[in-house]
N, C-alpha and C positions, 0 to 999 in steps of 0.2 A: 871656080874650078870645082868638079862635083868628084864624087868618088870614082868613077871608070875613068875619068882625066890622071889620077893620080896614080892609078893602081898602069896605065901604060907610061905613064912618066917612070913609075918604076920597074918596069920590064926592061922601056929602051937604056935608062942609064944601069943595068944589071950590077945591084949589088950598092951602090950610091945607098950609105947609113942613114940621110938625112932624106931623102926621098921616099926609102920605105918605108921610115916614119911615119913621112904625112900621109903614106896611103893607108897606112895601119890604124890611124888619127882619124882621117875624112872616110875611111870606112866604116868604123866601128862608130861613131858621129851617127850615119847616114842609118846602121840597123840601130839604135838607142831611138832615133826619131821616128822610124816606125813600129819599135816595138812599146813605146810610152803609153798608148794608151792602152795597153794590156797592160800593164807594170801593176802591181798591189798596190792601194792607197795606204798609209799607216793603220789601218784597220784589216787589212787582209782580203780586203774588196778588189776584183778584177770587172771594169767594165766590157760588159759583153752585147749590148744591143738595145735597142729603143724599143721600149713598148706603150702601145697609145691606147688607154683607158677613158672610157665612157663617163662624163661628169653630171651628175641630175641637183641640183643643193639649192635649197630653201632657204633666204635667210629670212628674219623678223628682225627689224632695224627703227631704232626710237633717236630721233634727233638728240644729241647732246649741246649742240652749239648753233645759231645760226646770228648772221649779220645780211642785213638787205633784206628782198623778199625771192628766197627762190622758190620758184629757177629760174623767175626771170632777172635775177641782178643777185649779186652777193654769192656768199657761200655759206655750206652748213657741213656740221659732223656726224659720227653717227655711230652708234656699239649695237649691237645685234647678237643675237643665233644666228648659227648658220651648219644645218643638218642638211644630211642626205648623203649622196652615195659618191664615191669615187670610186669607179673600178666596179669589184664583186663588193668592194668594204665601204661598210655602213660607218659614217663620220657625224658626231655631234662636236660642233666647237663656237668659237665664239668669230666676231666680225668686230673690225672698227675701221674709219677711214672717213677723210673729208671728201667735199665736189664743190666745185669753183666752178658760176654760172657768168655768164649766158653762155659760154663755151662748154658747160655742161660735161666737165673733164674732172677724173678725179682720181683720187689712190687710197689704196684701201688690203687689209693683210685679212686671211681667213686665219682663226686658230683650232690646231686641233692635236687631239694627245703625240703625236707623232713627229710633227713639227708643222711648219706654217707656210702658206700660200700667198705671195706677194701679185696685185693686181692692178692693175688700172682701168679706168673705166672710161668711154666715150660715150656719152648717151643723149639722146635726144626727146620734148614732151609728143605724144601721140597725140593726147588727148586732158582735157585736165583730170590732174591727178594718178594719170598713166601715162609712165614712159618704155623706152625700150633703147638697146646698144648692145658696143659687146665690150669685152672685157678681157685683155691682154696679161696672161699669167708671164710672168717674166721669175720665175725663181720660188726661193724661199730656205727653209731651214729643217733638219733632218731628213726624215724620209721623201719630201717633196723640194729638197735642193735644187735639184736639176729638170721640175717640172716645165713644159712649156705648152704655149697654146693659146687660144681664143676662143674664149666663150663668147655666147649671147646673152641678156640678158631683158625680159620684161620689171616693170615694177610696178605697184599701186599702191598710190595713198589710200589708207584706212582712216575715219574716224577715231578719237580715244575712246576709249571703254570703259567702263570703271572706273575708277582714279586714275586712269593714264590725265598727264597734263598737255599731252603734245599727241598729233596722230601716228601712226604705225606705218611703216613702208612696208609690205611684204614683197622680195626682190627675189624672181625664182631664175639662175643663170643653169644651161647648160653648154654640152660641146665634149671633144677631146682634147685631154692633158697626155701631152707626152714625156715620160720620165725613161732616166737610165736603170736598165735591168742589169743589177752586178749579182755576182758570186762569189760565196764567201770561202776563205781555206778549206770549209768542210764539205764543200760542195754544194750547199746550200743556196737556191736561188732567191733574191731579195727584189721589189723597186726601191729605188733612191730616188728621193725626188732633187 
């Protein structure tokens, strides 16, 4: 029974204590559920709308782990940089995350001062030593809580350099993230991811 069922259940029995109750109940019910997503979170934040920013990020990524030989068998892990731009703002943070081959699937968190970027990855090899996929933002933590989206991503194996003991992936992913644009009690507009 919805709210306009109730509210003439209380017309026709006029005056019925227990029926304008429930239309008093199933009505103020019915505005709480569409007014919830305006409500303030305990921080004084009102979500107000989606906004979709342009993502460019470079990571430099050095194997920490590997068992098998990927990519064609096994899996390996992997901590990196990971710079560049989300939005207008310039981001330097860090990367970590494994990938399980031959299926070439993986999960993987970006960090950065603001909070963090939760990913997965699907990728496929191009060519040896070069791959390419895309990569499924499902969340995260602070400012990028509520980011979403799918990136692309290429990558190429580098030789070590130096004293490096392992090669270097450089993995350059773009696309749009879309996060919640809130405002704050002082009217201040924010994204939340």
């Amino acid at each position: 029974m919805n709210a306009s069922t109730h509210i003439m259940t209380a017309r026709r029995t006029a005056g019925s204590p227990i029926t304008v109750r429930r239309a008093v109940v199933a009505l103020s019910a019915s505005v709480l559920a569409l007014a919830t997503p305006f409500l303030p979170d305990a921080m004084g934040h009102v979500a107000a709308k989606k906004a979709r920013e342009p993502v460019a990020i470079t990571q430099v990524l050095f194997q920490t782990f590997s068992i098998g030989s990927p990519p064609a068998s096994g899996m390996n892990a992997g901590v990196g940089t990971s710079d560049g731009r989300i939005g207008a703002a310039v981001v330097h943070g860090a990367v970590r995350g494994a990938n399980v081959y031959l299926t070439f699937i993986g999960s993987w968190i970006m960090f950065y001062p603001h909070g963090s970027i939760n990913f997965s990855i699907r990728g496929h090899t191009v060519a040896p030593g070069n791959f390419a996929g895309t990569a499924e933002v499902s969340g995260g933590t602070g400012k990028y809580r509520s980011a979403r989206g799918t990136l692309t991503f290429t990558a190429q194996v580098q030789p070590p350099q130096g004293g490096e003991s392992s090669p270097v992936i450089v993995r350059k992913m773009s696309g749009v993230l879309t996060f919640a644009v809130i405002t704050t009690r002082a009217g201040d507009r924010a994204r939340s991811g």
